[in-house]
C-alpha positions as CSV (number, residue, x, y, z in Angstrom):
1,X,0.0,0.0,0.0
2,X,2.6,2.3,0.7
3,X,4.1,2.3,-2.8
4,X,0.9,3.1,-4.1
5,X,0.5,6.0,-2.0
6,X,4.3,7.6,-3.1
7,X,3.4,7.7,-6.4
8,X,1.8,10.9,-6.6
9,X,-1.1,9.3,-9.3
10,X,-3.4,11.7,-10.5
11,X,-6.8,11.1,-10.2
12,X,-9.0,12.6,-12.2
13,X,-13.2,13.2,-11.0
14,X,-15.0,11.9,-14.3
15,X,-18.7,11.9,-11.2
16,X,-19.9,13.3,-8.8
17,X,-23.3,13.0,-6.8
18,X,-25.0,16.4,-6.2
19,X,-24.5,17.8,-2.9
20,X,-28.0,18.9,-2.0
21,X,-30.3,16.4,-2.5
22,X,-34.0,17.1,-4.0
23,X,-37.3,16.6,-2.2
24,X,-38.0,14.2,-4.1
25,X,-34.8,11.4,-4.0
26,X,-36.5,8.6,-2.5
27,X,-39.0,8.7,-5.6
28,X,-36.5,9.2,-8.0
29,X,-34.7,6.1,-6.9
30,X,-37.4,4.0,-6.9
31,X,-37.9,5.1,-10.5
32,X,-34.5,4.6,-11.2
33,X,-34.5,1.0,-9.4
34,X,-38.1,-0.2,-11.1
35,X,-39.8,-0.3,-7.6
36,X,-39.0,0.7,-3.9
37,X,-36.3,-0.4,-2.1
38,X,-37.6,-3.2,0.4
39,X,-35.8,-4.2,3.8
40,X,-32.8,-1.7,3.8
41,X,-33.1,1.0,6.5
42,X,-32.4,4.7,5.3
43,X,-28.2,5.0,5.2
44,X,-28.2,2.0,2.7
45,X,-30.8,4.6,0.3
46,X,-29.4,7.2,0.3
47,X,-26.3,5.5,-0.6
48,X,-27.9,4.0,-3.2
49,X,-29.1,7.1,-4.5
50,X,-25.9,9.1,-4.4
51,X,-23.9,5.8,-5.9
52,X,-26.3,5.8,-9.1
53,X,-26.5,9.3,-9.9
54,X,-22.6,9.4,-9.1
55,X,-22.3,6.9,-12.0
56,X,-25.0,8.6,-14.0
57,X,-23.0,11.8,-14.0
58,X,-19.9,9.3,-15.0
59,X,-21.7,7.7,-18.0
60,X,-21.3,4.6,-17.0
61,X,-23.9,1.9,-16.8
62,X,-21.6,-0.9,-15.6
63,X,-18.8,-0.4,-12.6
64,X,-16.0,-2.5,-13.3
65,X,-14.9,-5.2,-11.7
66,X,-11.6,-3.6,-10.1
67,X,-12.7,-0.4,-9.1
68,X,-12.3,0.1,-5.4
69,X,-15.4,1.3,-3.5
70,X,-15.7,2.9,0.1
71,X,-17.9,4.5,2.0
72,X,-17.7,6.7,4.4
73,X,-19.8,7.7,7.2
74,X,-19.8,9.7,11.0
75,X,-22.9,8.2,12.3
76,X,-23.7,5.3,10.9
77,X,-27.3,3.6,10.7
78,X,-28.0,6.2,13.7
79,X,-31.7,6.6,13.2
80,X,-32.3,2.8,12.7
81,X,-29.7,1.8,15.9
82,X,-32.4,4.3,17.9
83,X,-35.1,2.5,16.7
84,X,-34.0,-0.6,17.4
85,X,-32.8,0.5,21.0
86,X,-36.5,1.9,21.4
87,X,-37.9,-1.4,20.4
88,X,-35.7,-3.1,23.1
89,X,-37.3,-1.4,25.5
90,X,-40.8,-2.7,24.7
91,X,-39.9,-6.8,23.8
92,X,-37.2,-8.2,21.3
93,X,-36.2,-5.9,18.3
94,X,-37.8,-6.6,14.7
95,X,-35.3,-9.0,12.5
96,X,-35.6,-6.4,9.9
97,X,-34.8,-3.7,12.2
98,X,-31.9,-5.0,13.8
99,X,-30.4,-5.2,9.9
100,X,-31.4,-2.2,9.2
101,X,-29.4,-0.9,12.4
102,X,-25.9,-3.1,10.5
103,X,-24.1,0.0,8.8
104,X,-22.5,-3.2,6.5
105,X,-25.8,-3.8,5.2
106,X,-25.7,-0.9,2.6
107,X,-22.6,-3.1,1.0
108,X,-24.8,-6.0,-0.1
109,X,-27.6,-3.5,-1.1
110,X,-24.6,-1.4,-3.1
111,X,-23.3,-4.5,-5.0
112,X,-26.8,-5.8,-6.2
113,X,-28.1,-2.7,-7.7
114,X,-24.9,-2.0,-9.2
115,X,-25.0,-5.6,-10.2
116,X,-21.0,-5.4,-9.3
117,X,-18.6,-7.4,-7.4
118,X,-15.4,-6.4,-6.0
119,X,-13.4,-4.7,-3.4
120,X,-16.1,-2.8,-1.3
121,X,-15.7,-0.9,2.1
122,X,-17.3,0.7,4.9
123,X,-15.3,2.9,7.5
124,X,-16.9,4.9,10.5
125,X,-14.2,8.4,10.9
126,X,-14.8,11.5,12.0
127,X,-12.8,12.8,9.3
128,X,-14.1,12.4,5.7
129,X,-10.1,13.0,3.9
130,X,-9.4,9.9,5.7
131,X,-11.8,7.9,3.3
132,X,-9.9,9.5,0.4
133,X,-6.2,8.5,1.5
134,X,-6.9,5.1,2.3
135,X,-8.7,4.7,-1.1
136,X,-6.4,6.1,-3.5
137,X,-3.7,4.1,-1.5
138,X,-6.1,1.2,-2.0
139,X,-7.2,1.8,-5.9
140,X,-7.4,-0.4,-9.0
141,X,-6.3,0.1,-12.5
142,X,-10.1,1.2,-12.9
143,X,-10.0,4.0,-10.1
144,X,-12.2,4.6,-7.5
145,X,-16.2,5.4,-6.2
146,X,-16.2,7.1,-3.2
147,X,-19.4,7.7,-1.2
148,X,-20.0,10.0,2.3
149,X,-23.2,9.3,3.2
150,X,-25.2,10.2,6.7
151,X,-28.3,10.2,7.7
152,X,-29.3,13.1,9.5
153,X,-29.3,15.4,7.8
154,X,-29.4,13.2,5.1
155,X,-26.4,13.5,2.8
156,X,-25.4,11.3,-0.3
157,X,-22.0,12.9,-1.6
158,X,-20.1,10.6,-4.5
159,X,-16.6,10.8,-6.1
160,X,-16.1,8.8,-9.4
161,X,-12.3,8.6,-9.4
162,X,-10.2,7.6,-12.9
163,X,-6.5,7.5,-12.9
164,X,-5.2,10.4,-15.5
165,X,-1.7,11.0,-17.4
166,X,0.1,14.0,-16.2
167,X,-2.0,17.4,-16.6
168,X,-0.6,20.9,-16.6
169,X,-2.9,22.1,-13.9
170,X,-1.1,23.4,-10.7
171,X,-1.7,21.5,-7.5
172,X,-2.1,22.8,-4.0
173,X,-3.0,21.7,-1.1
174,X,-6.8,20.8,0.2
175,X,-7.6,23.1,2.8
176,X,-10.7,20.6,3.5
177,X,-13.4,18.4,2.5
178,X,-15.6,21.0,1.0
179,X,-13.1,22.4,-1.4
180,X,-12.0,18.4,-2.5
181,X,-15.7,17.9,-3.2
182,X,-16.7,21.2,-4.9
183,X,-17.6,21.2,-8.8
184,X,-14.3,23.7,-9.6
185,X,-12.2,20.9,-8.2
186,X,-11.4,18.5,-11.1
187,X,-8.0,16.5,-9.9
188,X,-6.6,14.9,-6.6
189,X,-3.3,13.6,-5.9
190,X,-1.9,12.5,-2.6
191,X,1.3,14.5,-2.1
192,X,3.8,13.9,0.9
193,X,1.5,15.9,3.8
194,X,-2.2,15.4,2.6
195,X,-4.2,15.2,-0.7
196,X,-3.8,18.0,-2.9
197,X,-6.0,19.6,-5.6
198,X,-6.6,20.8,-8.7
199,X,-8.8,22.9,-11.5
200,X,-9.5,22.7,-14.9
């Protein structure tokens, strides 16, 4: 890993999710899915959501194989671990709860409306860069998707990441997670101190 981290690739975002999310996601997924998600508390939608229009922006219709996906969240299944906390106080938790409470859960839910397979991760930090170091550390020859995803207040933010030849744009360092994510910011590399950035 740590080879891959010295080599100063540049990564180039070819997606990205929309940072506000509109009134009406939850329909617009269903549309996009054919029908509404069944059994998968609200974390593992909106991840869906975000992952899909991430791709969408990307023009791809099929994720391959060796791209490395992670995900990234601060709280977790929050809402559902409440509820099924609540419902502990009353008698046993719902089955279907009590999965919807398994942050991992969105993994599975990820992979089979992606129809993909591969190298997929879930990481708790209270830092978001930190999901961007250990991925581009991690990637494959395909690049990366990266998803920050919370649920309240929900938030579905997506990276499509595609290794690039070397661009004349001048690099500096991120001063945070907003400027890495905003839509002026069109390359990443991890330099020596932290991940630096780049316009068009």
């Amino acid at each position: 890993m740590s080879s891959k981290a010295s080599d100063h690739t540049i990564w180039k975002i070819t997606g990205r999710a929309r940072a506000q999310l509109p009134d009406d996601w939850r329909t617009r997924l269903a549309a996009r899915l054919g029908q509404r998600p069944r059994r998968i508390g609200m974390l593992a939608e909106l991840a869906l959501y975000g992952a899909l229009d991430c791709l969408d922006d990307a023009g791809e219709t099929i994720l391959p194989g060796d791209v490395v996906l992670r995900v990234c969240s601060m709280c977790g299944a929050s809402d559902s671990i409440s509820q099924v906390l609540e419902q502990n106080r009353q008698e046993l938790p719902m089955p279907f709860s009590f999965l919807q409470s398994q942050t991992s859960q969105l993994l599975p839910a990820l992979a089979a409306a992606l129809k993909w397979q591969g190298d997929a991760g879930i990481i708790l930090a209270s830092d978001p860069i930190n999901l961007v170091k250990l991925a581009v550390a991690q990637a494959g020859p395909s690049g990366v998707l990266l998803g920050w995803v919370e649920e309240a207040p929900g938030s579905s933010i997506w990276i499509r990441l595609a290794r690039c030849d070397i661009v004349s744009a001048k690099f500096s360092e991120s001063k945070g997670f907003a400027e890495m994510v905003s839509p002026e910011t069109l390359y990443w590399r991890l330099g020596r101190v932290g991940m630096e950035i780049a316009t068009a």
